[in-house]
C-alpha positions in Angstrom: 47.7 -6.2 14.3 48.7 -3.0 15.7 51.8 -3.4 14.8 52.5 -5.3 11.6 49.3 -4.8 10.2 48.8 -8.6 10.2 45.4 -10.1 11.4 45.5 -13.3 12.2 42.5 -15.8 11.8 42.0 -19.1 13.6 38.9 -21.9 14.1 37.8 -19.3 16.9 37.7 -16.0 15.3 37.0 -17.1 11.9 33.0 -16.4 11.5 32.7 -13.2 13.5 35.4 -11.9 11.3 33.7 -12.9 8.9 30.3 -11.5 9.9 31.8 -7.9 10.5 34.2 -7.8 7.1 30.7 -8.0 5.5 29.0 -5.9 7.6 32.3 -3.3 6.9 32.1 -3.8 3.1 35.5 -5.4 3.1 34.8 -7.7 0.6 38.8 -9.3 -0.2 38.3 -10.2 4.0 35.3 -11.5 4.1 36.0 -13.7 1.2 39.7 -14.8 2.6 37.5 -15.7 5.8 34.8 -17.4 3.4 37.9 -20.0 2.2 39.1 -20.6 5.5 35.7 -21.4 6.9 35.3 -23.9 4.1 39.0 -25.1 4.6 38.2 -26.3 8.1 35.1 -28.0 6.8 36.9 -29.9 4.5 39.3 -30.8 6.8 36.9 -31.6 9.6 35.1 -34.2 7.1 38.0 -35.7 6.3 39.1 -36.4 9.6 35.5 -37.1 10.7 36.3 -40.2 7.6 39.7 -41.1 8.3 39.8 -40.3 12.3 43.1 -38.4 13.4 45.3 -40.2 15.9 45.7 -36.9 18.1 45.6 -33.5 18.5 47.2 -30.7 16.0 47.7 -27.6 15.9 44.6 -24.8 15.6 44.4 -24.0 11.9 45.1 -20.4 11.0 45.8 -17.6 8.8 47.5 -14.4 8.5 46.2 -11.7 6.7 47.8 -8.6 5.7 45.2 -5.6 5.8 47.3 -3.3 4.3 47.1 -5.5 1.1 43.4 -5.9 1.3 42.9 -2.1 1.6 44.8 -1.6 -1.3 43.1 -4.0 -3.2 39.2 -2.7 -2.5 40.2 0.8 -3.3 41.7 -0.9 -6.8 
């Protein structure tokens, strides 16, 4: 993130991101991290129905802070 201003957000990190972007105020996060969380819900039910033949890759996302900042200022 240091770097390129890029957060990124997986299955592990998703709710205690979550818990602080609300905590912070930072509503655009907190609401990106709101989606996810119900993304890998979804998904989990769906392969809870269908049952997945092996293992994937770790869902994730990348968010650009910079963007969000700019946004809750707006």
């Amino acid at each position: 993130y240091i770097y390129e201003g890029v957060l990124e957000v997986d299955t592990s990190s998703v709710r205690s991101l979550h818990k602080i972007a609300t905590m912070l105020q930072m509503t655009k996060l907190a609401q990106y991290c709101q989606n996810f969380a119900q993304q890998l819900q979804e998904e989990a039910e769906q392969a809870n129905g269908v049952g997945s033949g092996g293992e994937g890759e770790i869902p994730k996302i990348s968010v650009n802070l910079g963007e969000l900042a700019e946004a809750q200022v707006q």
